[in-house]
Backbone as a ProteinNet text record, in pm:
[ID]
protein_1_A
[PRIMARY]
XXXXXXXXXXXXXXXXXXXXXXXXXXXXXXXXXXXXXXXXXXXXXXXXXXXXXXXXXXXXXX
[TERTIARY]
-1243	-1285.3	-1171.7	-1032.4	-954.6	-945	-965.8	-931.9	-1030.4	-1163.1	-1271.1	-1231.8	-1148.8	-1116.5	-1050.7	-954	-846.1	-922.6	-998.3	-1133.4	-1220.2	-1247.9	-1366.2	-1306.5	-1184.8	-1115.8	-1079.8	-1025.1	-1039	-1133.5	-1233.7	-1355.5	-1398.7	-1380.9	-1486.6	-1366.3	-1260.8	-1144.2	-1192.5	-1167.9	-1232.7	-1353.3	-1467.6	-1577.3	-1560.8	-1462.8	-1481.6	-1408.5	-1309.2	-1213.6	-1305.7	-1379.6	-1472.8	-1583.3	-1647.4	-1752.5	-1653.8	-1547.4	-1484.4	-1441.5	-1333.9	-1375.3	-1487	-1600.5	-1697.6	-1729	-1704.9	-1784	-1686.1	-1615.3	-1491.8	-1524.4	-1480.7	-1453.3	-1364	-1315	-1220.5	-1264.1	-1274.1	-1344.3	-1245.2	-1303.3	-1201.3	-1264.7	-1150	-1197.9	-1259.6	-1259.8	-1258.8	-1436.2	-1436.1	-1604.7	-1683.9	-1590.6	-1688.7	-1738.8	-1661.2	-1676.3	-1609.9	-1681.1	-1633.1	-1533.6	-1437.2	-1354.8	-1273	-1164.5	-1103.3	-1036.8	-1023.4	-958.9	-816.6	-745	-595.7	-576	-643.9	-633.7	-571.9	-662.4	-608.9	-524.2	-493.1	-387.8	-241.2	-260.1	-113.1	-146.1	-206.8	-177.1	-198.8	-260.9	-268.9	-275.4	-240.2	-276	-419.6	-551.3	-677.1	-752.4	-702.9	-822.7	-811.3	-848.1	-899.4	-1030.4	-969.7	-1081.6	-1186.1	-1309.6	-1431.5	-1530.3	-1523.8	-1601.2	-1773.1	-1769.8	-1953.1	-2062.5	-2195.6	-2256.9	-2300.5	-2265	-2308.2	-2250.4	-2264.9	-2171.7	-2275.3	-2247.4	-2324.6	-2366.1	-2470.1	-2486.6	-2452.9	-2420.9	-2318.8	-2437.5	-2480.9	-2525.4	-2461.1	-2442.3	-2357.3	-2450.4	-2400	-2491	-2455.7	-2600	-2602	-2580.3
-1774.9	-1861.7	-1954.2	-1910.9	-1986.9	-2125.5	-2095.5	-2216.4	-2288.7	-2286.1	-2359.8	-2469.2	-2427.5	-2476	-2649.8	-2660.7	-2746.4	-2852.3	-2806.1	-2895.1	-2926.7	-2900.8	-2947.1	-3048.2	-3036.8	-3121.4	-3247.2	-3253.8	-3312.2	-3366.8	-3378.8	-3359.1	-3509.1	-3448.9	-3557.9	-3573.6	-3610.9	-3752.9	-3915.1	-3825.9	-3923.5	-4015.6	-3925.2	-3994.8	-4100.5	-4060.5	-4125.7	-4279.8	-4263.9	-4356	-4436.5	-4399.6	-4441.6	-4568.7	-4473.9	-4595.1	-4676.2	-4633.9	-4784.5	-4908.3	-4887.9	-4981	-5071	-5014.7	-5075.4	-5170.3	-5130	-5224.3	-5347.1	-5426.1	-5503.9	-5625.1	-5709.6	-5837.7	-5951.8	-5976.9	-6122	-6256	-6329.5	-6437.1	-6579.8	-6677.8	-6812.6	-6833.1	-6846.3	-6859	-6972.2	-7128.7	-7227.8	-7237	-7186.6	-7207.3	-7085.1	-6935.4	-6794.4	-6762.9	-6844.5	-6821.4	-6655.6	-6585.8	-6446.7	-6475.7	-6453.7	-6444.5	-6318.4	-6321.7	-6228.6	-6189.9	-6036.6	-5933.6	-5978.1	-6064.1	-6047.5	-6192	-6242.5	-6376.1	-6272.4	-6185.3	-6133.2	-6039.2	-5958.7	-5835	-5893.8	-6014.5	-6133.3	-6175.7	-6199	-6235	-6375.9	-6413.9	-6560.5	-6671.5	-6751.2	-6838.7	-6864	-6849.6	-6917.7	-6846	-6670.5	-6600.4	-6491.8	-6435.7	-6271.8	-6187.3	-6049.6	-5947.2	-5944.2	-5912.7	-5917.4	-5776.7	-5740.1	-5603.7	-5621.5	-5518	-5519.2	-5434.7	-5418.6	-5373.7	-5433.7	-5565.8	-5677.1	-5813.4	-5873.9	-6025.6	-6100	-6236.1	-6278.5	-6384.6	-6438.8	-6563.4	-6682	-6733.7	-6914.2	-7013.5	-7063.4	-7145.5	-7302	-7372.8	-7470.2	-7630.2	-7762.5	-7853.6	-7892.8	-7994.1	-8107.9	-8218.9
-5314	-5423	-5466.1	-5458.7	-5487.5	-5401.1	-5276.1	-5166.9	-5220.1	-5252.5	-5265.1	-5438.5	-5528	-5637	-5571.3	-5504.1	-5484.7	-5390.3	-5323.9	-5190	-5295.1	-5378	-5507.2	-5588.8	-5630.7	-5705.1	-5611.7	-5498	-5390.5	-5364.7	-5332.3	-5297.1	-5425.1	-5561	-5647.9	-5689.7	-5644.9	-5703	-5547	-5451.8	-5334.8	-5335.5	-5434.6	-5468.5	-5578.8	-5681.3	-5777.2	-5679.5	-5668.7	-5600.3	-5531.6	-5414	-5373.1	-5428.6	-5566.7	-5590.7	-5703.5	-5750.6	-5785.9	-5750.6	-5588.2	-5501.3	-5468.1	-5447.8	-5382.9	-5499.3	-5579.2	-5667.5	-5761.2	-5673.3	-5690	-5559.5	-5610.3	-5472.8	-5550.1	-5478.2	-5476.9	-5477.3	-5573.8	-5639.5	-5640.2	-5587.3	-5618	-5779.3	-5860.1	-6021	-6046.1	-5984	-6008	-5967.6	-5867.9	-5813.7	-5790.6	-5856.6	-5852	-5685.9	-5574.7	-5426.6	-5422.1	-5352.6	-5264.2	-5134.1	-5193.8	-5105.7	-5010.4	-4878.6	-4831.3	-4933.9	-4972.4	-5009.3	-5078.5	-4912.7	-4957.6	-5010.5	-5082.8	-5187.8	-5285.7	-5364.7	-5452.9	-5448.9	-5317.1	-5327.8	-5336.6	-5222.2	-5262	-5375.6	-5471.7	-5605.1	-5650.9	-5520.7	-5521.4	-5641.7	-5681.7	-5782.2	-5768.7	-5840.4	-5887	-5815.8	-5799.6	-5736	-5830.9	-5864.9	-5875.2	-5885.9	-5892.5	-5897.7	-5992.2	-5968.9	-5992.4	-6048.6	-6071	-6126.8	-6150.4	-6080.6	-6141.9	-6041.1	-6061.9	-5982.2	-5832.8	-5842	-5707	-5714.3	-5648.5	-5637.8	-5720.6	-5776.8	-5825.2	-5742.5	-5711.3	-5651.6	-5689.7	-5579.6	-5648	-5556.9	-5569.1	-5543.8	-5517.9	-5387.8	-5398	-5495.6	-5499.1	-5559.6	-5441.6	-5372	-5280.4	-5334.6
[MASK]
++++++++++++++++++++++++++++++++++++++++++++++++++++++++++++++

């Protein structure tokens, strides 16, 4: 029973970690575009992270 304590705790820290990620993306601020990842992990000027349940749709103007 003891071994099974430390794999459980293990276990739902991975999950949590898990659905926090997923639910993040990298955004150009100026036009709300989805962008690659490493805009924002480099720190880029006029990008960052995004939070939420889904991307939002951007729609371009013709």
């Amino acid at each position: 029973m003891r071994a099974l304590v430390p794999l459980i705790v293990l276990a739902a820290g991975l999950g949590l970690s898990a659905c926090s990620s997923s639910h993040r993306w990298c955004e150009h601020d100026a036009t709300d575009t989805k962008v690659a990842d490493r805009y924002c992990k480099n720190h880029v000027r006029g990008y960052e992270w995004e939070h939420g349940s889904s991307h939002k749709s951007h729609k371009k103007k013709h």
